[in-house]
C-alpha positions as CSV (number, residue, x, y, z in Angstrom):
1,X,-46.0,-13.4,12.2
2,X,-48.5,-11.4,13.3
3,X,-52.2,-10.7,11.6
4,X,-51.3,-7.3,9.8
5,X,-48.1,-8.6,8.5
6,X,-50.0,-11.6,7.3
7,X,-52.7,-9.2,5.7
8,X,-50.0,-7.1,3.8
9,X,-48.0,-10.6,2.8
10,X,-51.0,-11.3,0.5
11,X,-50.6,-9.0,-2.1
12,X,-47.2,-9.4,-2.4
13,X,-47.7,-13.4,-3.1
14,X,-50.0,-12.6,-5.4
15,X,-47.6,-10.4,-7.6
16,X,-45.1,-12.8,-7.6
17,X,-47.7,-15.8,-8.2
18,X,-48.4,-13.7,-11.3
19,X,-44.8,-12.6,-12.4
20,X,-43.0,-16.5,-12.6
21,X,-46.0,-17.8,-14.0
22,X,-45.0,-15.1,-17.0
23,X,-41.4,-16.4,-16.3
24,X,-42.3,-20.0,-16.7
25,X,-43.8,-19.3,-20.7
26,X,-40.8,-17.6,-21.4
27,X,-38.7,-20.8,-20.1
28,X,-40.9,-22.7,-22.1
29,X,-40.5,-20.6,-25.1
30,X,-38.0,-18.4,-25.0
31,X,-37.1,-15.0,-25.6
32,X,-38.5,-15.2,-29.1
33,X,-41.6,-16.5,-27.9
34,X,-44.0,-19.2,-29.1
35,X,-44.2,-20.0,-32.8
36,X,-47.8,-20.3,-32.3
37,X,-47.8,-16.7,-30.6
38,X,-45.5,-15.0,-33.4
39,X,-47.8,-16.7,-36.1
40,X,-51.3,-15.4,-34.4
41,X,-49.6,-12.2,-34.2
42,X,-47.7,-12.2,-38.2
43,X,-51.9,-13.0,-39.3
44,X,-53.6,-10.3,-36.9
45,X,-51.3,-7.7,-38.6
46,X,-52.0,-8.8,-41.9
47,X,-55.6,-9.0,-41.2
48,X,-55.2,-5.3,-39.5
49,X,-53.0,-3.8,-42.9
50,X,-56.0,-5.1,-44.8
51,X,-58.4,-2.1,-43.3
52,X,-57.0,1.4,-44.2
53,X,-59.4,3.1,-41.7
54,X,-57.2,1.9,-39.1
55,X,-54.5,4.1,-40.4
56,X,-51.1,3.2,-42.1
57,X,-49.6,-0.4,-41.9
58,X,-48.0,-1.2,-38.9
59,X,-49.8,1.9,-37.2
60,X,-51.8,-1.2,-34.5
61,X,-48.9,-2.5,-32.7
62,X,-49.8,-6.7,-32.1
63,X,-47.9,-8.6,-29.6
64,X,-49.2,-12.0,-28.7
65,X,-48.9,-14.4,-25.6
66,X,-50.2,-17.7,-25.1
67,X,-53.2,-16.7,-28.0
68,X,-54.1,-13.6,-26.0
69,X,-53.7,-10.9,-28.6
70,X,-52.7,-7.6,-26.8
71,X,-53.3,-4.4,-29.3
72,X,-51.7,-0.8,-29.1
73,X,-52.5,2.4,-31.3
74,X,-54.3,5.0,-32.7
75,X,-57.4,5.2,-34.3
76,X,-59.5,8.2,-35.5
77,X,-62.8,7.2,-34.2
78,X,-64.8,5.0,-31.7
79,X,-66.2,2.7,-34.7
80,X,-62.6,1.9,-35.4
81,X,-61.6,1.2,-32.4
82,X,-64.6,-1.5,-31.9
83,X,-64.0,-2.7,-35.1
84,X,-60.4,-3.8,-34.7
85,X,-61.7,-6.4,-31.9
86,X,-63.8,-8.0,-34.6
87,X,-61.1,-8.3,-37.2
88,X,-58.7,-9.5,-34.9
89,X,-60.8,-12.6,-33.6
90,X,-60.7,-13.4,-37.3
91,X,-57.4,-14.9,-36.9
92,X,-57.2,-18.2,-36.0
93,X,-55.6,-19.3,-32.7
94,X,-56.6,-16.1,-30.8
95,X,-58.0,-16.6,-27.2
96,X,-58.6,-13.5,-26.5
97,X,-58.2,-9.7,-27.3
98,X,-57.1,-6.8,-25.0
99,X,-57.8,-3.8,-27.3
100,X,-55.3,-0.9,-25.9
101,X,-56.2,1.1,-28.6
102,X,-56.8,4.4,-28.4
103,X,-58.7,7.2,-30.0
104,X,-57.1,10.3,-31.1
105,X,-58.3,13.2,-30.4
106,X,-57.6,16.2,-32.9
């Protein structure tokens, strides 16, 4: 092989390094995902419905995997948005938080 082909081989290994690594915790798993994961998740949105200045009940979508809590949504303001990371690492089990949220703007 020669030395560009072995330069653009790299990222491609890495992708795929990446994607059955995500393969392997669903394997372990399963489609449903961990009970750990779905009960991080079923307390974050609890925790979430508890604010109503992060809009109507179920308006944060939470998915969960391997404690990482990733977070999707609207919010009306920048406070908001900062907040949510705070009320979600209330929960217990939670590794980490990617905050997708976003704010609207009107």
């Amino acid at each position: 092989m020669n030395k560009a082909r072995a330069v653009q081989a790299w990222p491609v290994c890495i992708m795929l390094m990446g994607a059955l690594s995500g393969c392997a915790t669903i394997e372990k798993c399963g489609l449903e995902g961990c009970a750990s994961d779905r009960k991080i998740s079923a307390q974050v949105g609890e925790l979430l419905n508890a604010h109503p200045e992060f809009g109507p009940p179920g308006s944060i979508s939470v998915e969960t995997l391997n404690g990482v809590v990733y977070l999707d949504g609207f919010v009306q303001g920048g406070l908001e948005k900062r907040s949510i990371e705070a009320v979600v690492r209330q929960a217990s089990g939670v590794k980490r938080v990617v905050n997708g949220v976003s704010v609207e703007h009107k």
